[in-house]
C-alpha positions in Angstrom: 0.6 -3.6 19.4 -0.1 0.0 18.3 -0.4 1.2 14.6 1.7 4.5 14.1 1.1 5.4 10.6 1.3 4.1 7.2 2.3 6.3 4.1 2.7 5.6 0.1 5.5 7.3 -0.8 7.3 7.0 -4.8 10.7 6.4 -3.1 12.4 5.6 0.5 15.8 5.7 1.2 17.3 3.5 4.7 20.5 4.9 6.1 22.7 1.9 6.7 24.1 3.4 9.7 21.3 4.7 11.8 18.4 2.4 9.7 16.5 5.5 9.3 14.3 6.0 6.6 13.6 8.7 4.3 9.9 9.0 2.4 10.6 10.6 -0.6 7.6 12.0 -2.9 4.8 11.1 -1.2 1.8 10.6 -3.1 -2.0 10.9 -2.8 -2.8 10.9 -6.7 -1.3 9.6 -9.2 -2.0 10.1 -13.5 -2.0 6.8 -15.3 -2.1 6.9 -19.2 -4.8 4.8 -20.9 -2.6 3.1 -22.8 -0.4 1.3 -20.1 -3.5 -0.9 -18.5 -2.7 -4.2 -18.8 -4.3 -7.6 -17.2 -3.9 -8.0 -13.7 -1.3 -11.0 -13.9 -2.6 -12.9 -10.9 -5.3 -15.4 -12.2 -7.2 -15.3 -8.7 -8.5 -12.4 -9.9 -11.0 -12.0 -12.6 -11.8 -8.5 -12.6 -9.8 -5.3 -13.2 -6.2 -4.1 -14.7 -2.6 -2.8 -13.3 -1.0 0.1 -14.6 2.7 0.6 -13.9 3.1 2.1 -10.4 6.3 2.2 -8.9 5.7 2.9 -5.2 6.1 2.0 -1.6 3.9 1.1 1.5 5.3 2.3 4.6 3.9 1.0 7.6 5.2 1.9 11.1 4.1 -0.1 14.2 5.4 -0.7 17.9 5.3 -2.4 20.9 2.2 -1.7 23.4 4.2 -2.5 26.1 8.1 -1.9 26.3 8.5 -5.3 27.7 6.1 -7.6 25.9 7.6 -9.0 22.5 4.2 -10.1 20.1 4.3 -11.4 16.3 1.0 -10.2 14.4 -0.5 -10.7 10.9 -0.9 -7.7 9.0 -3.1 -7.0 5.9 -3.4 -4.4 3.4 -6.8 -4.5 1.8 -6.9 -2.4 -1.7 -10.0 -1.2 -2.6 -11.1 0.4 -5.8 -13.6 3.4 -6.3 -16.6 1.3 -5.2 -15.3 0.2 -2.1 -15.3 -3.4 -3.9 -12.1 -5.1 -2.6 -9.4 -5.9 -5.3 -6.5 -6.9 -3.7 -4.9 -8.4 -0.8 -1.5 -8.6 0.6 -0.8 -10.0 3.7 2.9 -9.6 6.2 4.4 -10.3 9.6 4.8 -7.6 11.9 7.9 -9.2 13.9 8.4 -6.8 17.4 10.3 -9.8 19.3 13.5 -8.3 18.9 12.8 -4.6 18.6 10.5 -2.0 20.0 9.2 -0.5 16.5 8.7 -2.7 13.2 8.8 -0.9 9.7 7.5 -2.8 6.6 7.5 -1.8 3.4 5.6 -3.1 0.8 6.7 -2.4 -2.8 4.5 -2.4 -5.9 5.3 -2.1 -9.6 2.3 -2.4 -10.8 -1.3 -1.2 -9.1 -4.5 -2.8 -9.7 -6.9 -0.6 -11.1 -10.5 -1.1 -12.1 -11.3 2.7 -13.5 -10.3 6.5 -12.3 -11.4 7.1 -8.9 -10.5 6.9 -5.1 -8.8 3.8 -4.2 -7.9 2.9 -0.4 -5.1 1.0 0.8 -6.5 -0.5 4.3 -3.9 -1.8 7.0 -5.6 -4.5 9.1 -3.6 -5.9 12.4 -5.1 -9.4 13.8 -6.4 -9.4 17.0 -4.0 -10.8 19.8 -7.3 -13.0 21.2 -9.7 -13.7 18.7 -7.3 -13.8 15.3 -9.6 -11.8 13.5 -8.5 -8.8 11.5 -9.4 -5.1 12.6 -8.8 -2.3 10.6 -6.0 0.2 11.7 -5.0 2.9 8.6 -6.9 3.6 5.7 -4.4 5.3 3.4 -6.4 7.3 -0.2 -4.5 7.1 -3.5 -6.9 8.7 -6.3 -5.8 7.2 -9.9 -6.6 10.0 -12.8 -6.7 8.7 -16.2 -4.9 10.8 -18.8 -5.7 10.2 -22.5 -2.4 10.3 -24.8 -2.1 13.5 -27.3 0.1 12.9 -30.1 1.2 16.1 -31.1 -0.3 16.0 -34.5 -3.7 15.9 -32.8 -3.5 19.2 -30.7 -4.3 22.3 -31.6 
């Protein structure tokens, strides 16, 4: 299986008649106010906030050979400022009745554990050994911006 790219875009849009897709707004940095962190709602983990992100995870892969059909465990790997990982999603990439496979991965929310660099990293399993290899690392730096009421500027 080959990896052809991976992109976090604010909005796509699939025509229903070609299945095409359109990656509108896509983002590399993204400002966050101070006031919307909230706990991360998943009790595995015990470190770290989400701030309202609405966004998707394009991922694009294909066939190695035209006329070999595989299923593969993908893995996106989000990793804060540290390099500390923070989150983990895992999909299928199905390419046993197509030549390409598109996933998207939508978030509302983003975890987030202070302003910095974060990395989304796409991992593909090894068709021998099962283990996971890393194909994409996609940057997303998170600023923080401090709310100004109006009263309060000069």
């Amino acid at each position: 299986m080959k990896h052809r790219s991976a992109v976090l875009c604010l909005t796509t849009i699939v025509d229903q008649r070609s299945k095409n897709i359109s990656l509108i707004n896509v983002i590399d940095q993204v400002t966050v106010e101070k006031e919307s962190q909230r706990p991360f709602p998943n009790e595995q983990h015990s470190k770290g906030l989400v701030v309202p992100l609405t966004a998707d995870f394009v991922i694009h892969s294909e066939r190695e050979k035209i006329d070999q059909s595989e299923i593969r465990d993908g893995r996106i790997l989000i990793k804060g400022p540290d390099e500390e990982e923070i989150d983990q999603i895992d999909f299928d990439v199905d390419l046993t009745q197509h030549m390409r496979s598109r996933n998207v991965v939508q978030f509302s929310v983003f975890p987030f554990v202070g302003a910095g660099l974060y990395r989304l990293e796409v991992l593909y399993s090894d068709v021998d050994s099962g283990e996971f290899k890393l194909v994409d690392s996609v940057p997303l730096e998170l600023v923080v911006a401090e709310n100004v009421s109006p009263e309060s500027s000069p």
